[in-house]
N, C-alpha and C positions, 0 to 999 in steps of 0.2 A: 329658434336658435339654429345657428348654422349648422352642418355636420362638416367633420373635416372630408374634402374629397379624398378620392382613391388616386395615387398619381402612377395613370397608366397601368394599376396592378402589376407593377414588376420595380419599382422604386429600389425597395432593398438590395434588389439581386443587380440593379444597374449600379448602384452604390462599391455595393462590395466588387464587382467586374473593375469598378475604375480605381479602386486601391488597388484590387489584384498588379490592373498594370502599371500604376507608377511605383507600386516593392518591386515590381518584377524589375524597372527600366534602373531604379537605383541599385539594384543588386548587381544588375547585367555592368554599372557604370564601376562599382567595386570591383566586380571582375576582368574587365576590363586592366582598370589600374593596375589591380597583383599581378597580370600579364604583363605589365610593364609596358602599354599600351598608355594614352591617355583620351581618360573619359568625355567624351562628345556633353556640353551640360544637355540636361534634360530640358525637352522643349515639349510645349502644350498645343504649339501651332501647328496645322492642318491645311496643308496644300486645298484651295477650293478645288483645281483640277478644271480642263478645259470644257465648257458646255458648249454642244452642237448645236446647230441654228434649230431653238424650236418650231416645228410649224404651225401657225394659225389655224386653227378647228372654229373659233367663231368666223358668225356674218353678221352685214346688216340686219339681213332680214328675219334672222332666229335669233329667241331666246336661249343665250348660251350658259351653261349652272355647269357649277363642280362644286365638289367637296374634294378636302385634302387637311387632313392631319399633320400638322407641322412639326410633329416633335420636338417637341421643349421650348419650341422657339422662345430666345432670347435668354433662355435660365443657361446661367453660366455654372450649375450644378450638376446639370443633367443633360443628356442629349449630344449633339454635333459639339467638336470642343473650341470651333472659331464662331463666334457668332456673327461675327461680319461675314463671314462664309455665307452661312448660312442664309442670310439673308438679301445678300447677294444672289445667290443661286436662284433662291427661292423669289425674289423679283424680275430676275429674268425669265422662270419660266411662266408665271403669271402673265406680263406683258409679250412675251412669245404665242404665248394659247390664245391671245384676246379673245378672254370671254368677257361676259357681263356680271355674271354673278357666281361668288367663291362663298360655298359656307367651310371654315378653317375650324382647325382643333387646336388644343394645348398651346394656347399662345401665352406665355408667362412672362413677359415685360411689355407693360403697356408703350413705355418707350420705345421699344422694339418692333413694336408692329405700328405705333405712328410712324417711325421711320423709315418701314414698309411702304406704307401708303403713300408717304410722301415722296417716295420714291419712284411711284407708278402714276405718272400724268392723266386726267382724264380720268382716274378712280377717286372715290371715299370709301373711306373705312367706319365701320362701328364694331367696337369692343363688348364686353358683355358688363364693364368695370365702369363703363362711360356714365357720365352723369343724364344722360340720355336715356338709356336704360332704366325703368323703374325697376325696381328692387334687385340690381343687376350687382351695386354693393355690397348687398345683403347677403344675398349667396354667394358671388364670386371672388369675396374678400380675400388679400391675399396670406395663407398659410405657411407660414415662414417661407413667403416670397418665392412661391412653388407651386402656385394655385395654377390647374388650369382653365385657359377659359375659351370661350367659344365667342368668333367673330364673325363678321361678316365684309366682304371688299365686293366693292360693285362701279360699274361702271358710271360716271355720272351723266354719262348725257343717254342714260337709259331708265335709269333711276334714281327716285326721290325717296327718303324715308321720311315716311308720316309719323309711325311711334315706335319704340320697341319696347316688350317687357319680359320679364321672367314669367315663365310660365308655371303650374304644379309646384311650383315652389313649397306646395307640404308635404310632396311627393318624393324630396332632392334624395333620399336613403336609396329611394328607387331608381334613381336617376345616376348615383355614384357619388353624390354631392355635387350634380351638374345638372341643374335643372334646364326644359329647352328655354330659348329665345324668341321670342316671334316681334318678326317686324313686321310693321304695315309699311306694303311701296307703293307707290304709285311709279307705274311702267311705260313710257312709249317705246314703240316699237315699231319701226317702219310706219311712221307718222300715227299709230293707233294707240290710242292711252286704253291703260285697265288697270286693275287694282290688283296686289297678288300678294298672301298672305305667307313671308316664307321663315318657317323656323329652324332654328339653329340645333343641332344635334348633338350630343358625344355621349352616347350610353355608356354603363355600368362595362368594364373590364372583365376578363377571365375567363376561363372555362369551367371552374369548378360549380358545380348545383348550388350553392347559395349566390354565385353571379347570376346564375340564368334564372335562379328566382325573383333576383332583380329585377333583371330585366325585361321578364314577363309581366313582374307586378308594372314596371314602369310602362310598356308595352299596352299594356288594358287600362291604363289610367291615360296615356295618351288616343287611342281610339274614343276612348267616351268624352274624351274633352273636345275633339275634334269632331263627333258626330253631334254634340250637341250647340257646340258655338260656331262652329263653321260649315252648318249642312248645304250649302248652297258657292258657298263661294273655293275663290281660285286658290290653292292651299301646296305650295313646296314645303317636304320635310326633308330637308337635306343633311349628313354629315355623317358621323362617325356612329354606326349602330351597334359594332363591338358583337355582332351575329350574324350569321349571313339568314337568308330570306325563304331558302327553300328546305334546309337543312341544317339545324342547330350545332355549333361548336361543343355541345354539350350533349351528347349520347346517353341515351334514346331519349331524349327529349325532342319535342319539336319546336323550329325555330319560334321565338318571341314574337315574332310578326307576322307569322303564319293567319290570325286573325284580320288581319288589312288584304292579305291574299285571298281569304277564303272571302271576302267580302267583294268580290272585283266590281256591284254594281258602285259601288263607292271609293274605290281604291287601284290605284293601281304604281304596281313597282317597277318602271320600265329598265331596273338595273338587273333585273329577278332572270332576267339573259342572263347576265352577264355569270350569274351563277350555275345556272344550267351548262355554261358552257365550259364550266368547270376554271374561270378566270380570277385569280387570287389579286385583291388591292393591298396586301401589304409585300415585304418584302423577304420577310422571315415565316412568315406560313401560308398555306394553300389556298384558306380559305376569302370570302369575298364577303368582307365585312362592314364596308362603305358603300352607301346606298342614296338614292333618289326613290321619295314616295309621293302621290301626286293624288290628289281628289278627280275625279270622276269629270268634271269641268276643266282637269287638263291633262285626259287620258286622250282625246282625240289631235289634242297638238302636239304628242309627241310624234319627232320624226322618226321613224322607224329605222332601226339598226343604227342609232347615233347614240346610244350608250356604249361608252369604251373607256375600258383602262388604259390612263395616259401611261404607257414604261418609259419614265423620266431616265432609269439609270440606262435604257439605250443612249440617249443624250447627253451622260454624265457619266463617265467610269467611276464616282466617288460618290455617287449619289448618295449611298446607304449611308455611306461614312460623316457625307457634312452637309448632309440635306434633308433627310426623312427614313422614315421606317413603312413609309404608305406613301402608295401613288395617288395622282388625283384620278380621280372619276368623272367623267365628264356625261354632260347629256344634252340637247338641243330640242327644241320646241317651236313651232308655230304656231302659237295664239290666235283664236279667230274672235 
């Protein structure tokens, strides 16, 4: 039986924020009037604001991977309040960065993120809601139409999907109601085919000790699933970890993933810079919660200092407002 997910752990408070400001805009519109002024009608539209040419970070010749959280995408409940904005923005800067492969968060209209893809030449999309997906219904059903789900956009003339499925799906309490994804691709890459096992992410929310006990339990039920069925092969876990890697969101405890660190013959987190360097992926706090984790067979093809937080709202003075609450994270590779 499914659990209901957690949406983003702050649902309520964005709820109430967005009454706050349409009593506030109607009140202001009363006031207004008794001033003997007359009231501007209330408007819901959202200037998308001018995006700066983004610059290309992929190549040919690397494997180019981000993750990026799209907040709410497409929920006309929650999140940016244009959603053509929105997804507007958010397909420009994807075909701006040309990478090859995006593992995405919180995408809540399937319609919406087909529109996406279909919107970016040269990419496929898989949803987690797709009928492709095994048991991707199962868990990702939607929750009075507010479900988030976890996708993936990849370039097509780099990669093929062989299968996708839910993963730990008796794990999902652990998980937030978001259990991973794992797809099988097959890759070429500067004329070299290989196989690469890459899962889709979005942990448990919050800071509070029953979140990080989450995500600890989910955290040790993902290393032993991954030590035991993929001890050999090429394995991205890309996305939203809701923890940073070197240092828990949640004091004195230690990060959930500190396990995959302390393990480096088998693991490596080439985003775990990007923490030390004291670099924040969201936009609203400090920390560096979106991450790239990689098996030990693709710790040597990382290129070195090529994990970096994209700052999209350099590019965008509205970013926050009609784009996301999280930058992407990028990382590149060399397969041998």
């Amino acid at each position: 039986m499914p659990v209901a997910p957690e949406f983003g752990g702050d649902r309520t408070i964005r709820s109430q924020l967005a009454f706050a400001r349409i009593t506030a805009a109607l009140l202001l519109g009363v006031w207004l009037s008794g001033c003997g002024r007359a009231a501007s009608p209330l408007s819901t539209e959202e200037p998308c604001g001018a995006l700066e040419p983004v610059p290309a970070r992929g190549t040919a010749a690397s494997l180019d991977v981000a993750t990026w959280n799209l907040y709410w995408f497409g929920s006309i409940q929650n999140g940016p309040g244009d959603e053509s904005c929105q997804l507007k923005n958010v397909r420009d800067i994807i075909a701006g960065l040309d990478l090859d492969l995006w593992s995405v968060q919180e995408v809540v209209d399937p319609a919406h993120f087909a529109a996406l893809v279909a919107s970016l030449p040269g990419y496929g999309g898989l949803l987690a809601t797709d009928p492709a997906v095994t048991d991707g219904s199962r868990y990702y059903s939607d929750f009075e139409g507010q479900e988030q789900k976890v996708g993936l956009i990849y370039k097509s003339s780099v990669a093929t999907v062989r299968s996708a499925r839910v993963i730990l799906g008796e794990h999902e309490r652990e998980f937030g109601g978001r259990p991973p994804v794992e797809v099988e691709l097959a890759v070429t890459l500067d004329g070299t085919p290989f196989e690469l096992i890459f899962i889709l992410i979005h942990a448990k929310a919050g800071s509070g000790q029953p979140d990080w006990e989450q995500r600890n339990a989910a955290a040790a039920v993902l290393k032993d699933y991954l030590d035991r069925t993929h001890p050999a092969a090429k394995v991205m876990v890309v996305g939203d970890f809701n923890d940073d890697v070197d240092v828990s969101i949640t004091p004195p405890n230690p990060s959930p993933y500190m396990r995959f660190v302390d393990d480096s013959t088998a693991y490596f987190i080439p985003t775990k810079a990007l923490s030390e360097a004291r670099k924040r992926s969201t936009v609203d706090f400090t920390e560096m919660i979106d991450h790239h984790l990689v098996t030990d067979e693709l710790k040597g093809a990382y290129l070195p200092r090529s994990a970096e937080v994209f700052p999209a709202d350099q590019y965008l003075a509205s970013y926050r407002r009609t784009t996301s609450d999280h930058y992407p994270v990028l990382v590149r590779y060399l397969p041998r």
